[in-house]
C-alpha positions as CSV (number, residue, x, y, z in Angstrom):
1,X,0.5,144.9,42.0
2,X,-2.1,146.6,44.2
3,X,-5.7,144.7,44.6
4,X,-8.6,146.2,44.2
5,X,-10.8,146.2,47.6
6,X,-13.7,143.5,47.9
7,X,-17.4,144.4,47.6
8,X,-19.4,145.0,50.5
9,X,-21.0,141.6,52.1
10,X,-24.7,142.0,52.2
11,X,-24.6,142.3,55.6
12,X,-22.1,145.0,56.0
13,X,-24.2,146.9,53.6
14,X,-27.1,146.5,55.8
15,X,-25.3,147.7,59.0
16,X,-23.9,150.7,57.4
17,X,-27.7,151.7,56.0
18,X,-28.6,151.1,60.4
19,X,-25.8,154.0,61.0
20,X,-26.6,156.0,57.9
21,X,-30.5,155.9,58.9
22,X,-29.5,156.4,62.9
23,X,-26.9,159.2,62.2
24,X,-29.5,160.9,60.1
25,X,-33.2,160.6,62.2
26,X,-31.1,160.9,65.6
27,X,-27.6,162.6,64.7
28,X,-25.8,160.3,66.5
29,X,-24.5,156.3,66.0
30,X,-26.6,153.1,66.9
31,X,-25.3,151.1,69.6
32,X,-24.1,147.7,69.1
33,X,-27.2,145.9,70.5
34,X,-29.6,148.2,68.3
35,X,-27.7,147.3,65.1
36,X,-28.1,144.0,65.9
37,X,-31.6,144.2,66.4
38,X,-32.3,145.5,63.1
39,X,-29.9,143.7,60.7
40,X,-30.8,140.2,62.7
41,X,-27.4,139.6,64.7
42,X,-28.3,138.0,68.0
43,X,-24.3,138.4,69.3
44,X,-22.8,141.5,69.8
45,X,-19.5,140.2,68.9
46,X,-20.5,139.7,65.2
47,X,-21.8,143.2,65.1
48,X,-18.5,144.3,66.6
49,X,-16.8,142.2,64.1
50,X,-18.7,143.8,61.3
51,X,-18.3,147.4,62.3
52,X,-14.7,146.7,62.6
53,X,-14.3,145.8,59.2
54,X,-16.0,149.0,58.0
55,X,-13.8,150.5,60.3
56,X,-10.5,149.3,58.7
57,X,-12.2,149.5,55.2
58,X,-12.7,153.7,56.2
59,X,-16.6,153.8,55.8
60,X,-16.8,154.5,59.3
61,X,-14.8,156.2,62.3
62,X,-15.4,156.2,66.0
63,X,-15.1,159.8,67.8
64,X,-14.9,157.8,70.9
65,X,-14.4,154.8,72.6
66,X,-18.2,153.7,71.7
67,X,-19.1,152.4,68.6
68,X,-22.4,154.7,69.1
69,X,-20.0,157.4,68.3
70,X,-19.3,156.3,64.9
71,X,-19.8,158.8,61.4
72,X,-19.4,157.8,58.2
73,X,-16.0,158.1,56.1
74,X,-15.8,157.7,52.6
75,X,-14.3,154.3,50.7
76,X,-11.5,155.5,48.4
77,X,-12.6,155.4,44.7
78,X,-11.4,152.4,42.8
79,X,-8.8,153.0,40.2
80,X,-9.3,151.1,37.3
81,X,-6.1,149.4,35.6
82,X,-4.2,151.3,32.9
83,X,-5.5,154.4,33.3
84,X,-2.8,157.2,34.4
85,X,-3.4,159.7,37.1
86,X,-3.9,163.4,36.0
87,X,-3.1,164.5,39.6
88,X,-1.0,167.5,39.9
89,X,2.8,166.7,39.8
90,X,2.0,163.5,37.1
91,X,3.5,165.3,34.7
92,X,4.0,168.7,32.7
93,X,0.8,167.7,30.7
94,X,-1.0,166.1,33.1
95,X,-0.9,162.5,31.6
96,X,2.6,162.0,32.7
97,X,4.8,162.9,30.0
98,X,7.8,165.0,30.8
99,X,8.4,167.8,27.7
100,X,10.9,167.4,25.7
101,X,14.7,168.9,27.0
């Protein structure tokens, strides 16, 4: 049985809207110490800790070694329970089913 992913915490929302605003007025990531500044995290350590769970959750990537060289990734899409895939190879008609021999 696969689970679906928790929410976003409050405050990881609020540090990915510090990268999204940064990456967009500046082109480039925050550092560490000017996230926490503006989400209200006075170590750098729980700043780190929160970007590395966006970072294993795939909302953001580092190009570098810096976490100022982050960019956005996108969070797989949820799949809701029951529903079949209509991917290409799920079936001959798309909802699975195999035609008849």
């Amino acid at each position: 049985m696969r689970r679906e992913p928790r929410p976003l915490t409050a405050r990881q929302e609020a540090v990915l809207a510090v990268i999204r605003s940064s990456l967009a007025e500046h082109g480039h990531g925050p550092t560490v110490r000017e996230i926490g500044e503006l989400v209200g995290l006075s170590s750098t350590s729980s700043v780190a800790h929160q970007l590395g769970r966006l970072e294993a959750r795939g909302l953001i990537a580092r190009t570098g070694r810096d976490w100022s060289t982050c960019v956005l990734g996108e969070e797989p899409a949820a799949r809701r329970p029951g529903l079949r895939s209509r991917e290409t190879g799920a079936g001959a008609d798309g909802y699975g089913r195999r035609p008849a021999p």
